[in-house]
Structures are given as C-alpha cells and as structure tokens.
Backbone bond lengths (Angstrom), bond angles and torsions (degrees), N, CA, C in turn:
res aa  C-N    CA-C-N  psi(-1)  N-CA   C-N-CA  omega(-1)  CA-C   N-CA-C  phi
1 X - - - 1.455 - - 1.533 110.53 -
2 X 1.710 111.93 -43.78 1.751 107.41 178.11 1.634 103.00 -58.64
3 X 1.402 129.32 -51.09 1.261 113.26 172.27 1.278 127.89 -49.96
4 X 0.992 131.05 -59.00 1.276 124.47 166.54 1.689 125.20 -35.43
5 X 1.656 110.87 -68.84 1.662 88.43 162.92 1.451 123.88 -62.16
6 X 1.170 116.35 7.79 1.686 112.28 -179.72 1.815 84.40 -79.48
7 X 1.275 106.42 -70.29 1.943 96.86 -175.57 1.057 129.04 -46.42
8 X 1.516 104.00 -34.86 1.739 95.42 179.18 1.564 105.25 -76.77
9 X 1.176 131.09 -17.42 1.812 112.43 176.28 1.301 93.60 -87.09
10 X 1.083 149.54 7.55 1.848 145.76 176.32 1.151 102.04 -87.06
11 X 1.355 114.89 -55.61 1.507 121.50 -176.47 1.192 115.80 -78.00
12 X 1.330 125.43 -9.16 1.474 116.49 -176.58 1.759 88.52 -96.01
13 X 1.291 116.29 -34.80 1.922 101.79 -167.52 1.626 92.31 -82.01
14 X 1.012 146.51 2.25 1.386 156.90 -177.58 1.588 111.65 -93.11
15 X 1.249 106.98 -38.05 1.962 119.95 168.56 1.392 113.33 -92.67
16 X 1.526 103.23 -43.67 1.405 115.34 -174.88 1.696 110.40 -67.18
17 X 1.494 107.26 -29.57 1.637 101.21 174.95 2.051 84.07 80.38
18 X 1.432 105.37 142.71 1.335 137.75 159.64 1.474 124.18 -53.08
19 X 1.530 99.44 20.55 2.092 113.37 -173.99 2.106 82.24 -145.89
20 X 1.078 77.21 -172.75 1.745 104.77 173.21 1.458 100.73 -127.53
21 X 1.156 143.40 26.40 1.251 136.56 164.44 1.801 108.95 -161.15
22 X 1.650 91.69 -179.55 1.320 110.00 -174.63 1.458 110.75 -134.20
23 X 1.493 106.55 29.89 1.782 101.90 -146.26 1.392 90.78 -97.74
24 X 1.439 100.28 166.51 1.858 105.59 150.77 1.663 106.42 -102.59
25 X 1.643 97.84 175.23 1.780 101.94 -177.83 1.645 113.40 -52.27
26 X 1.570 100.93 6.50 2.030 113.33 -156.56 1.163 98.40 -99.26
27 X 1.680 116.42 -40.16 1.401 102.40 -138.99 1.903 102.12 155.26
28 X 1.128 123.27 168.22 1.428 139.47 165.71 1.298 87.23 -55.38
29 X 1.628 107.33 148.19 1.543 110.10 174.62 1.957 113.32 -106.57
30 X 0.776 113.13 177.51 2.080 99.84 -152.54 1.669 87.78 -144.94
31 X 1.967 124.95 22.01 1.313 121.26 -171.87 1.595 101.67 59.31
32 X 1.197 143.92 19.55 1.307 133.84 136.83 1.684 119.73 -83.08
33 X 1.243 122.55 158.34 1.265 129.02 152.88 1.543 109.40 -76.84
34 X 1.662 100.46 129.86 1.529 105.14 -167.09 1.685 82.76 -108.74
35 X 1.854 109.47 153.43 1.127 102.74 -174.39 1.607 112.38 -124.13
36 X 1.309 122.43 118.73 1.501 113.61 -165.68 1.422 96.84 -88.36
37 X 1.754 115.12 145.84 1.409 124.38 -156.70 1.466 86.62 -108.99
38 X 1.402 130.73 109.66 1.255 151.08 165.77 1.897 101.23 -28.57
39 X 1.264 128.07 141.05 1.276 134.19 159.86 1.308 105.48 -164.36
40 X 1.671 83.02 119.07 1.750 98.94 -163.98 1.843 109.82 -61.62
41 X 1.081 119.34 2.11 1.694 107.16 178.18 1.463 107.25 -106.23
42 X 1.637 103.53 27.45 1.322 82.56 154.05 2.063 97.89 -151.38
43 X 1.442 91.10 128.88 1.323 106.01 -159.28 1.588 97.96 -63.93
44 X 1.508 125.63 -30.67 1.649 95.16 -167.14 1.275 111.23 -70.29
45 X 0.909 125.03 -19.56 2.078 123.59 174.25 1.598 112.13 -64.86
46 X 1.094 98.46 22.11 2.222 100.12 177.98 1.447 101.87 -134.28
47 X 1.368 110.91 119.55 1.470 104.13 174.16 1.454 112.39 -55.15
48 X 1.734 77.93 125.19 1.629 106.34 173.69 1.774 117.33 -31.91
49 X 1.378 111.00 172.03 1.571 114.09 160.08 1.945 81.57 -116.92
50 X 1.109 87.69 135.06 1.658 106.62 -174.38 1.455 113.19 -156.05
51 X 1.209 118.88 81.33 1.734 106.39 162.95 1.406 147.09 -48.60
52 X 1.128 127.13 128.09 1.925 124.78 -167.26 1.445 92.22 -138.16
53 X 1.162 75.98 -178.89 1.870 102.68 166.03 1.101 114.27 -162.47
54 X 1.239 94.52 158.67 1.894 100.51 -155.40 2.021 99.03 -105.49
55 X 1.613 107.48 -160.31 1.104 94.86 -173.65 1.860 128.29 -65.25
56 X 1.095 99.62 -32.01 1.767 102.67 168.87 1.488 120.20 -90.52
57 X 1.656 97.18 32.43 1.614 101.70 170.73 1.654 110.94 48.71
58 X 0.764 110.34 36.64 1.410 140.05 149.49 1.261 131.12 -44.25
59 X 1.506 145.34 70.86 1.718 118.31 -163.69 0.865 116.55 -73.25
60 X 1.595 129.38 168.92 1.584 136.52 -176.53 1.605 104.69 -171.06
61 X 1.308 103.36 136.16 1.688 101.65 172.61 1.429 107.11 -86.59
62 X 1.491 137.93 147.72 0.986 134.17 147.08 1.671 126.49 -33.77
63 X 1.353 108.22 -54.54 1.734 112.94 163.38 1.408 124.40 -48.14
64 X 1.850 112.41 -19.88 1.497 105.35 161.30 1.403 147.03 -73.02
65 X 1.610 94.15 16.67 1.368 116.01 178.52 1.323 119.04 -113.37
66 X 1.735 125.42 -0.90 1.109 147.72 -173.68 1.830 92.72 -63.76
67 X 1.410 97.23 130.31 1.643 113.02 -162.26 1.087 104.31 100.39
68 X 1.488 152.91 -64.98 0.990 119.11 -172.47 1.709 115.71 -93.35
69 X 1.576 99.79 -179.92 1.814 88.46 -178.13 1.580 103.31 -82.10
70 X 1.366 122.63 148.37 1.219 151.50 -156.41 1.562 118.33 -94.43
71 X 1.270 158.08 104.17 0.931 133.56 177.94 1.630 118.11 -124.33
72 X 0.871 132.73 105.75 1.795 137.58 -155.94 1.544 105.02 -115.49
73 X 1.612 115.29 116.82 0.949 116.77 178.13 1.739 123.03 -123.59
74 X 1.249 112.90 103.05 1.787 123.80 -163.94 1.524 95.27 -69.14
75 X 1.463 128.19 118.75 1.549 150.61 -166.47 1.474 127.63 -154.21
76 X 0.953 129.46 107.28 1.700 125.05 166.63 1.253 108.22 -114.35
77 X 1.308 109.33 137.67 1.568 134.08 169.41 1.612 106.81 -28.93
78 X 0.840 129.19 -50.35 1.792 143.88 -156.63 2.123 96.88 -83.64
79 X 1.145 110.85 -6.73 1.238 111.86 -149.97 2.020 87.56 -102.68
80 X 1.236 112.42 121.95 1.248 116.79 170.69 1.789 120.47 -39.65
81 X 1.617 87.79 -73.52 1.541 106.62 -179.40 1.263 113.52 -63.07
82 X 1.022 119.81 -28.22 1.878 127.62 177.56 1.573 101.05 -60.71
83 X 1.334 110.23 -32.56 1.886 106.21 -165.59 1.397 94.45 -97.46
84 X 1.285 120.12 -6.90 1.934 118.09 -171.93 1.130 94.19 -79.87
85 X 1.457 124.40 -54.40 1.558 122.76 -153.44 1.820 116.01 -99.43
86 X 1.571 104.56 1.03 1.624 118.08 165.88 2.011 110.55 -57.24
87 X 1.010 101.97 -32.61 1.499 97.89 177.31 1.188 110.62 -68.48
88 X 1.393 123.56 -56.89 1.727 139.17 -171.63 1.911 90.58 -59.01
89 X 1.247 130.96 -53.21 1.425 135.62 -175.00 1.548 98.54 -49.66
90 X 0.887 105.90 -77.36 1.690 124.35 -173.04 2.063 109.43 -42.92
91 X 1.377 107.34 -24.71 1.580 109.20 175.57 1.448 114.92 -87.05
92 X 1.384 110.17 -48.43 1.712 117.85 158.07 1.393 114.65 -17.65
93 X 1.720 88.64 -87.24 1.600 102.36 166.86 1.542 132.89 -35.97
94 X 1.419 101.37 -25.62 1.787 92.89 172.08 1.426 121.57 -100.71
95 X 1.304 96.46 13.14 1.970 125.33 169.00 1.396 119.32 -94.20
96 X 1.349 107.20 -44.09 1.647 98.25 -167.78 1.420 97.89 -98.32
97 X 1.783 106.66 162.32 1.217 121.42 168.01 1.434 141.04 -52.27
98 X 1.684 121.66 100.25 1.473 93.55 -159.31 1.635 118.75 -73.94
99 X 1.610 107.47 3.81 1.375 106.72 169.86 1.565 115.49 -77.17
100 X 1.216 108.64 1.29 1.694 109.55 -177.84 1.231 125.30 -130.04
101 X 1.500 112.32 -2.79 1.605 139.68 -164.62 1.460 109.04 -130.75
102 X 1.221 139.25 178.54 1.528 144.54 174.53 1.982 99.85 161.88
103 X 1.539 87.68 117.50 1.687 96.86 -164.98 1.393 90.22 -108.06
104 X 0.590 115.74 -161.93 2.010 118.07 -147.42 1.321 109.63 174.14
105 X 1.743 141.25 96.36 1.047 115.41 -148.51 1.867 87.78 -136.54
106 X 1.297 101.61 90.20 1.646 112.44 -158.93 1.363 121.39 -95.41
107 X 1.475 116.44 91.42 1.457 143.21 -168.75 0.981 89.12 -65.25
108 X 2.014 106.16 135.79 1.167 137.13 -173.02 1.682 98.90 -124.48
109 X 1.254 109.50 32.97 1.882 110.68 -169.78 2.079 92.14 -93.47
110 X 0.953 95.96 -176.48 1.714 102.16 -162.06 1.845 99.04 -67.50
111 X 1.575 83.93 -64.29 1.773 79.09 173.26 1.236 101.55 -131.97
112 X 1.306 106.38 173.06 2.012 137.37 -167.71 1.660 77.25 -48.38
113 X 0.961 111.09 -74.83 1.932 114.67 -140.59 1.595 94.15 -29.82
114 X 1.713 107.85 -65.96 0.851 115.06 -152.27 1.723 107.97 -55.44
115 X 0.957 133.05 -53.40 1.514 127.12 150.46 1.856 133.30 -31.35
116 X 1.074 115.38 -43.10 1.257 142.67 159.27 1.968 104.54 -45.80
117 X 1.189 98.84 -51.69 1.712 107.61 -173.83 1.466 108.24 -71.17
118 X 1.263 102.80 -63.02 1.590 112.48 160.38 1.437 124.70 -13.42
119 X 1.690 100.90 -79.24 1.750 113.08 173.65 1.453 102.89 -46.81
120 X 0.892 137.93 -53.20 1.198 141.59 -152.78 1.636 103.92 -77.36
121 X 1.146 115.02 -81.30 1.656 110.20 178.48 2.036 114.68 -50.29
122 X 1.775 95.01 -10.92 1.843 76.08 177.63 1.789 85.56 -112.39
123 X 1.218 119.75 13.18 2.147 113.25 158.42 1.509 85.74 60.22
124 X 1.687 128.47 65.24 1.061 136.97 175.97 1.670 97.41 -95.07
125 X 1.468 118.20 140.09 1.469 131.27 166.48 0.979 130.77 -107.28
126 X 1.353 126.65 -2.18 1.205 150.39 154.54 1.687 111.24 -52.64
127 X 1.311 108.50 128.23 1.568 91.16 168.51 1.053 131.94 -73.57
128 X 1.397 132.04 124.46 1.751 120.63 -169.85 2.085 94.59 -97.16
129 X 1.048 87.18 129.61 2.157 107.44 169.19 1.827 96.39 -99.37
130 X 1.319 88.57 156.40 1.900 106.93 159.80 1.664 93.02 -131.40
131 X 1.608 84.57 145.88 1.682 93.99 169.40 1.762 99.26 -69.38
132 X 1.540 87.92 141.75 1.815 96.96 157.87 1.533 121.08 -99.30
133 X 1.447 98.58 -16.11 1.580 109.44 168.36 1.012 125.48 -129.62
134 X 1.519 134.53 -175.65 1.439 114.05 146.24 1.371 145.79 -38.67
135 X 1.002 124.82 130.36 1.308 128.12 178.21 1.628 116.35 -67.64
136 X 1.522 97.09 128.66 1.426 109.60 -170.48 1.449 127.08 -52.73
137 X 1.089 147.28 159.20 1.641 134.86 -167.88 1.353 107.09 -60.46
138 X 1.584 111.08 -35.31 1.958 101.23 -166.49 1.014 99.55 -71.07
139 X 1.941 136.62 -22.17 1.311 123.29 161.00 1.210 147.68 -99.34
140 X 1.604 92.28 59.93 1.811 111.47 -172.00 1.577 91.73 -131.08
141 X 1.503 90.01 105.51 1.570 105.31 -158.15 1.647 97.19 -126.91
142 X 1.599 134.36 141.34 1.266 147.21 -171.71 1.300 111.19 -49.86
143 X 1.877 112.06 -44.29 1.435 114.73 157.96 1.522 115.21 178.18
144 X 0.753 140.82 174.99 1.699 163.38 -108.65 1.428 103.50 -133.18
145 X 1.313 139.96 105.74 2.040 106.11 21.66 1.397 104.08 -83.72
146 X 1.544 93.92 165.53 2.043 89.25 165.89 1.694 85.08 -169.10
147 X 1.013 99.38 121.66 1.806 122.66 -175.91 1.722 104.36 -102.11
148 X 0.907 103.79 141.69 1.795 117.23 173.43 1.111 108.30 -137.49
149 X 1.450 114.88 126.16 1.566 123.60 160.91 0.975 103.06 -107.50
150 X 2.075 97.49 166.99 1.453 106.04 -160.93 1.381 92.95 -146.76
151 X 1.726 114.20 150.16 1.645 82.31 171.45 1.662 111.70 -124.18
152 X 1.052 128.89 -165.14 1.198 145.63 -171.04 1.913 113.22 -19.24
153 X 1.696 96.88 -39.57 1.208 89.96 -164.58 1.474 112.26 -118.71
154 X 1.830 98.89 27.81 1.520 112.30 -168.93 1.616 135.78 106.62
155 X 1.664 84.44 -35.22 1.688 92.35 -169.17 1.575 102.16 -66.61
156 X 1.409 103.56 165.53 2.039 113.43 177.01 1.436 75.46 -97.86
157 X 1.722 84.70 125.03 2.219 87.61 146.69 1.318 82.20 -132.21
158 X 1.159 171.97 46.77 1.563 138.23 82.63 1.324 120.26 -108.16
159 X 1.353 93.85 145.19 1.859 87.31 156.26 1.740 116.88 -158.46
160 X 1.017 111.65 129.45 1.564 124.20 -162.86 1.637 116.07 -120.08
161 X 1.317 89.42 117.35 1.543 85.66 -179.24 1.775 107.99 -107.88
162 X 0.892 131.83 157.95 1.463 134.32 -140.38 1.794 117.64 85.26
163 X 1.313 115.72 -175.47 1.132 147.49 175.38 1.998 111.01 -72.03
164 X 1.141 119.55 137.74 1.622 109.67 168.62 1.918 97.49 -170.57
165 X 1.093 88.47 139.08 1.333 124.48 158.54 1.376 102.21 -42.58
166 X 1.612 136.61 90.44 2.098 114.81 158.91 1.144 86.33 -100.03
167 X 1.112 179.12 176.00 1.395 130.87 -30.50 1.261 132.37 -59.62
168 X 0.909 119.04 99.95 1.774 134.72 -154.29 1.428 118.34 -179.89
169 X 1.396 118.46 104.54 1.301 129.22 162.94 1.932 111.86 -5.18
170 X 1.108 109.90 -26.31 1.698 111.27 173.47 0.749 127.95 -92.94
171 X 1.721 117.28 10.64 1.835 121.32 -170.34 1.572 77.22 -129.78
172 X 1.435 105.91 -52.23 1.334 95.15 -174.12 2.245 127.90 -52.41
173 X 1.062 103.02 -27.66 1.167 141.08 -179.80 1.702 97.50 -70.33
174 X 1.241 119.67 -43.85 1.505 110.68 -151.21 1.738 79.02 -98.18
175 X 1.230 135.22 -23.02 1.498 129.87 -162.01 1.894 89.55 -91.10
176 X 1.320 120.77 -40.32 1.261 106.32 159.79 1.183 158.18 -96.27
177 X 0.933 106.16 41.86 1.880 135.77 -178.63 1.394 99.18 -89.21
C-alpha cells in the first residue's frame, strides 16, 4: 500500500508539473499565446532590474537585454516538467534571431554547480543564469516552470507558468514579429 501511494504522488507531481497551474497572468491557456497589455503603472509588467550570472559567473542585469525580446525561463534540474519542456526550449532557440532574441534560462536548483552539471551532461545551448539575488516579485511564481516573455521595449506580453511545448510556429511567430 506505501508503494502505491508513493506512485500515485510521483505521478500526480509528474502530470501535475512542479506549480499547481498552467495559467497565464490572463487566464487558463487554450494553446494560444495570451497577450498581457503593458500599463506602465504597474511596474511588474517591465523587465525587472535583476542581477544573475551566467555560466562563468559572469554578472549581468536582466535590464541589459532591454531592446531585444526577452525570454526568462524559471527551471531546476530536480523538476520533472522543467526537464520535459528543455528540449522544445532549446529548438525555439535554434530558430530565432540571436540578434533580436536572448533566452535566459534561470536555474532555481540550490546551487549553480548543480545546474551547471546538468547543462552540461544534457549539451544544453541555451544559456543557463543563477540568481545573484533575490528574485524579483514578477518572479515569485506558485511553481516551476513559468517562462516570461518580454518584448523589445521591456514590457511582459506573456507569461506562463506550467509546462508548454515552444517549438511551435506560435513562439516562433511571436519571436518574429
């Protein structure tokens, strides 16, 4: 009987994804891109100023990417759905322009290494960041994955928390507009 509820809570955080939802800031998502309409009085819809560092401990603000479109993806190694949807991330990325795009793929695992090891034994191309600080309010999210795009001039017009498929003519599409 302990085995058994041992599988059924495996399989439910395994379907259920590492969050309690699948929503955007809109609503349940319906396989459309839902689009949040920027209004400047309220600061969490502007990419954050947020410090990281990337794999050679490197610093970088999040705002140093302001101009191009933004793509931030909250992930830890340990996280089921985080490792399902790294393939679909990683194909995007070898689609869009990196003169017009910059993906950001910001491990939430205990420490860098352990993220760092990860990319490496799964030959990830994506850039993986570690926070150097706290993470900003728009990314205090119910749970993991949860991706935010941003576009050109900062604003979030998506953001999805759960698991999703981007390789798809609709991510691809929204990075080339």
């Amino acid at each position: 009987m302990k085995n058994f509820l041992l599988f059924i809570a495996f399989a439910m955080i395994i379907f259920a994804g590492c969050n309690n939802s699948n929503a955007t800031a809109q609503g349940e998502t319906d396989g459309s891109i839902e689009t949040i309409t920027p209004n400047p009085s309220r600061a969490e819809v502007i990419l954050p100023v947020f410090k990281m560092v990337d794999l050679k401990r490197k610093p970088f603000s999040l705002a140093d990417f302001k101009g191009k479109k933004v793509f931030v993806n909250l992930w830890a190694s340990w996280c089921p759905p985080c490792r399902a949807e790294i393939p679909s991330i990683e194909k995007l990325y070898s689609k869009v322009d990196k003169s017009k795009a910059v993906f950001i793929m910001l491990s939430l695992d205990n420490d860098f290494e352990t993220a760092v090891n990860f990319a490496g034994k799964n030959k990830m191309v994506t850039p993986v960041y570690y926070p150097a600080e706290n993470l900003p309010a728009l990314f205090n999210v119910q749970g993991i994955p949860a991706t935010f795009i941003f576009d050109e001039k900062g604003n979030l017009v998506t953001r999805i928390e759960g698991g999703d498929d981007y390789d798809t003519e609709k991510y691809l599409n929204l990075f080339n507009k």
